[in-house]
DRENKOL-917611 format. One line per 8 residues: number of its first residue (from 0); their letters; for each residue z, x, y of C-alpha. Coordinates in steps of 0.25 Angstrom, whole numbers, plus 2048, in hexadecimal, padded with zeros to 3 digits. Layout:
NUM) a) Z X Y  ...
END
This chain:
0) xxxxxxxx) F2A 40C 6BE  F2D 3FE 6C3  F37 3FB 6CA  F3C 3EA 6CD  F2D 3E8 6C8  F26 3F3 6D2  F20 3FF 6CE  F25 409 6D8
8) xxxxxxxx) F23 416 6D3  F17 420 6CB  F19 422 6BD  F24 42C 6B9  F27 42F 6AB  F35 435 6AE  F3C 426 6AD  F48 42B 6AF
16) xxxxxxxx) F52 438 6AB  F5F 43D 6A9  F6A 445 6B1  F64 44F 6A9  F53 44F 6AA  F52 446 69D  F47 43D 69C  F4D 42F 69B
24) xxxxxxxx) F45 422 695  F44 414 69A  F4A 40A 692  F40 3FE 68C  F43 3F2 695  F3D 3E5 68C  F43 3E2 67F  F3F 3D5 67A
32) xxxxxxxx) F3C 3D4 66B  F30 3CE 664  F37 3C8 657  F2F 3BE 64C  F36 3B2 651  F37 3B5 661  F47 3B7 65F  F4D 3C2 668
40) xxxxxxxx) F4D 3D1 662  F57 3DB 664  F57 3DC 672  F50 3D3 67D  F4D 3C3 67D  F46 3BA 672  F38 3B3 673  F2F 3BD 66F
48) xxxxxxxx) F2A 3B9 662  F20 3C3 659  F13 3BC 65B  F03 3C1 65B  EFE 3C4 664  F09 3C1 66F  F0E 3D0 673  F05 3DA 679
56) xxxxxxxx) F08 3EA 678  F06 3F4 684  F08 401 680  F02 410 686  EFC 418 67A  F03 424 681  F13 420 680  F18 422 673
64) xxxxxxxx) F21 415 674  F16 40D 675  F0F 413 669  F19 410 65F  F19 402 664  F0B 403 65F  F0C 40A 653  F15 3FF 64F
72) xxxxxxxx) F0C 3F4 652  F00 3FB 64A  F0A 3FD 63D  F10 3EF 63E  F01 3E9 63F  F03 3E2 64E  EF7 3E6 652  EF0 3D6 652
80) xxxxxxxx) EFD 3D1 657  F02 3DA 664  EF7 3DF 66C  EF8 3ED 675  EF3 3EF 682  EF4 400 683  EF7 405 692  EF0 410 698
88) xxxxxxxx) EF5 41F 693  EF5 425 6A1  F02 424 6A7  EFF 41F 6B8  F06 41E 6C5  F0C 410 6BE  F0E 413 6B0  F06 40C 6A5
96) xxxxxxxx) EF9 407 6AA  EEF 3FD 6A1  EE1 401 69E  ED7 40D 6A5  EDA 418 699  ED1 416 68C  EDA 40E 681  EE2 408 68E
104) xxxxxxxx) EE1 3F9 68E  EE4 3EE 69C  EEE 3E7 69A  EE9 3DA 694  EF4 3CF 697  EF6 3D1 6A7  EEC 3DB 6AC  EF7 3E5 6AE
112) xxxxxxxx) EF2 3F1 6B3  F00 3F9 6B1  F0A 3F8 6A7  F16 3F6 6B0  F0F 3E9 6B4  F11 3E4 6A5  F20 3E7 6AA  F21 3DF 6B7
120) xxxxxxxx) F1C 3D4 6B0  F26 3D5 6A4  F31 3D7 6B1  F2C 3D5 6BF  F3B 3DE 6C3  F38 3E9 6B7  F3E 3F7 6BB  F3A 402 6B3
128) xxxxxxxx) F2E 409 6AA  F22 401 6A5  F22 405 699  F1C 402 68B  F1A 3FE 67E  F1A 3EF 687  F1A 3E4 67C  F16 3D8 685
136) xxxxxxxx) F19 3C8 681  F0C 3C3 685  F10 3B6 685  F1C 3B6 68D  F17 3BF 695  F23 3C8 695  F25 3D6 68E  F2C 3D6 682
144) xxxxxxxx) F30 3E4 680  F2E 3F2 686  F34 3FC 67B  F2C 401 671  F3A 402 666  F39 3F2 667  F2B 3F1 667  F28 3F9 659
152) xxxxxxxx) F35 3F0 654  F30 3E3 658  F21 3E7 651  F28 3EB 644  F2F 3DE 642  F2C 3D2 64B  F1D 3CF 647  F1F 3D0 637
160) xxxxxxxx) F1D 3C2 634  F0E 3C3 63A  F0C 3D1 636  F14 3D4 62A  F16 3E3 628  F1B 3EC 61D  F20 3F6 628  F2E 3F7 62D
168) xxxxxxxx) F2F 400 638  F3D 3FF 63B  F43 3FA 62C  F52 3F5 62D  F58 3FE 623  F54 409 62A  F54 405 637  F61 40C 63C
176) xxxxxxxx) F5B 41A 63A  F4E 417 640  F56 413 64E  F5E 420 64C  F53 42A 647  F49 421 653  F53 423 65D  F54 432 65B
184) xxxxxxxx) F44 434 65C  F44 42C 667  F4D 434 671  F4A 443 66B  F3B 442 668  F34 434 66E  F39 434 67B  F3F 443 679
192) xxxxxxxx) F30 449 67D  F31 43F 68A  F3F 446 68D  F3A 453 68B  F2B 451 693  F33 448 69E  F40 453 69F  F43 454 6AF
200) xxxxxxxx) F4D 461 6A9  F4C 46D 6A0  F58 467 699  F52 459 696  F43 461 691  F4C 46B 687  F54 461 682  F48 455 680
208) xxxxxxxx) F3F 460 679  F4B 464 66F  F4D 456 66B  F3E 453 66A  F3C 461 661  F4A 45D 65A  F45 44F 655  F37 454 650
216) xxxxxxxx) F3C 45F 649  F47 455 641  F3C 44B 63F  F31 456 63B  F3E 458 62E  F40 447 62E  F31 447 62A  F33 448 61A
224) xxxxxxxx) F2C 43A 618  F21 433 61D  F28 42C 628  F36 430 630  F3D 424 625  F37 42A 619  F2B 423 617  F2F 415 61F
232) xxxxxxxx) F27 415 62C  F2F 410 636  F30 40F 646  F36 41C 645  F2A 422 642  F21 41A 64E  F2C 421 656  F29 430 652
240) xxxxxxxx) F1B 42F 64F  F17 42B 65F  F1D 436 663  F19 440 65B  F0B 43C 65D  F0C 43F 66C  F13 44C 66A  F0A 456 668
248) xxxxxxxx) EFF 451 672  F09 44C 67D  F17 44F 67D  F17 45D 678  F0E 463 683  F12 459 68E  F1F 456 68D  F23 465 689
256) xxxxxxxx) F29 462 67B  F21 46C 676  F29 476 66B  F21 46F 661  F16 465 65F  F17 45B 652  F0B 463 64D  F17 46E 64A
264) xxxxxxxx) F1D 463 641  F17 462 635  F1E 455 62F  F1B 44E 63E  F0E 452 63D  F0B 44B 631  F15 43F 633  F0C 43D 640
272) xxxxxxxx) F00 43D 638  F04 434 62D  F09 42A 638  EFB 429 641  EF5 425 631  EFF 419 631  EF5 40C 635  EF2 40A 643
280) xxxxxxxx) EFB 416 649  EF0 41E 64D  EEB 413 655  EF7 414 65F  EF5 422 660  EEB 427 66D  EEB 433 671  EE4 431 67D
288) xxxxxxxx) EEE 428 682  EFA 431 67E  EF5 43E 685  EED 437 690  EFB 42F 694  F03 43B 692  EFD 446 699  EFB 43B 6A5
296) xxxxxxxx) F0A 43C 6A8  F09 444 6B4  F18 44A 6B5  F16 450 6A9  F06 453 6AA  F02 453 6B9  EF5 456 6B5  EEF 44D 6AD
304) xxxxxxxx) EEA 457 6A3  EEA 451 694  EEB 45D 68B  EE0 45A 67E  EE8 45E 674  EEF 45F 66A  EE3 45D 661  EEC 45B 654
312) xxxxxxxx) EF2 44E 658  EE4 449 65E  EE0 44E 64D  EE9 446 648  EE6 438 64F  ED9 43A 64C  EDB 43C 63C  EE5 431 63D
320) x) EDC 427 644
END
């Protein structure tokens, strides 16, 4: 991680932990807003003003957080407006790293050759993970935000008046059950398989695991309808789906939450398919990237050896694409 700007350590995935062995997550440090008219957005200062063209997009086809940012931007039709720059899937020594993988790109504003130097030139004093989804004001040449919850909320709304879109993703008179049901994905199942495959105790595993099997088993029941709010595609959705299509291939082997894979489901079975037809949504989906990244964490996979399975999933993306 960096630390006052210096990088002074190897990669760990374990950011941090509990009393008790429990995985813990770094917070998002840049919150800035892009809205229509550059006003300030719900947290962070003003000045960044939805324009073509001016944002670039770094994301890792590996992390899930990043992918939603990406489905978002493919559904909302920003591809001609916010250019990506995709990060290479093999996690090094210092994190993130720009080009040498196929389908991994240089970094194309400053020549970067790691992801935490994006960071030091955002804050020459930055202490903590150089994450992404990165959205990057190119020109102010500052980073305008690094959570991927803001990212997809800033897409579905701030660049409608150049690219007018019939999809809400986070419609107002829903919107206080879409935080709660989000929230409650988010700690048992998106980041619940990271708390079970980075658990430092038997306690923290068994009681990750039971949350993670807990929430797909009530939203294998929720799944009556087409989408999680009936048939209304929401953020909700972008949420769940990125997970579930890294489940069988990554986290069920790797990271031990293995009672059951989403193949065992049938109504997630098919609510996966139906989502890679939506347009463009394959299209963020490699899965190259995700086991290649994955199986190169070395605390979790000191060997290096990517399993070539399951064939299903790798089926599926190919009838989907």
């Amino acid at each position: 991680m960096l630390v006052n700007g210096k990088w002074v350590e190897n990669w760990q995935p374990v950011q941090e932990a509990d009393g008790k062995g429990r995985f813990v997550r770094q917070v998002s440090s840049f919150r800035n807003w892009i809205t229509p008219d550059g006003s300030p957005g719900p947290t962070g200062e003003g000045g960044f003003k939805a324009e073509a063209g001016r944002y670039r997009l770094y994301v890792a086809l590996i992390c899930p957080w990043a992918s939603r940012t990406l489905i978002a931007r493919k559904l909302k039709g920003l591809d001609a407006l916010i250019p990506v720059t995709v990060v290479n899937p093999e996690l090094t020594d210092q994190g993130w790293q720009f080009s040498g993988y196929p389908g991994a790109e240089e970094d194309p504003l400053f020549g970067a050759r790691y992801m935490h130097e994006i960071y030091t030139r955002a804050d020459r004093g930055f202490t903590g993970r150089a994450t992404v989804p990165v959205l990057w004001d190119t020109q102010r040449g500052v980073m305008v935000n690094n959570e991927s919850a803001d990212i997809i909320r800033m897409f579905d709304t701030a660049f409608e008046h150049l690219t007018p879109s019939d999809l809400r993703l986070y419609p107002d008179d829903i919107g206080a059950d879409i935080d709660a049901l989000n929230a409650r994905i988010y700690d048992q199942l998106n980041n619940g398989v990271y708390k079970a495959g980075f658990a430092l105790s038997q306690q923290a595993y068994d009681e990750a695991v039971a949350g993670v099997f807990a929430m797909l088993d009530e939203l294998e029941q929720r799944l009556t309808s087409r989408y999680l709010f009936g048939d209304r595609l929401t953020e909700t959705d972008l949420r769940l789906f990125v997970t579930l299509i890294r489940f069988d291939a990554a986290y069920h082997g790797l990271f031990k939450t293995n009672l059951r894979q989403i193949a065992d489901y049938p109504r997630l079975s098919a609510y996966l398919e139906r989502f890679l037809t939506l347009p463009g949504v394959a299209e963020t989906v490699n899965m190259d990237h995700i086991t290649r990244g994955y199986y190169s964490i070395k605390a979790l996979n000191p060997t290096g050896i990517r399993p070539v399975g399951p064939a299903h999933v790798t089926d599926l993306l190919k009838s989907a694409s």
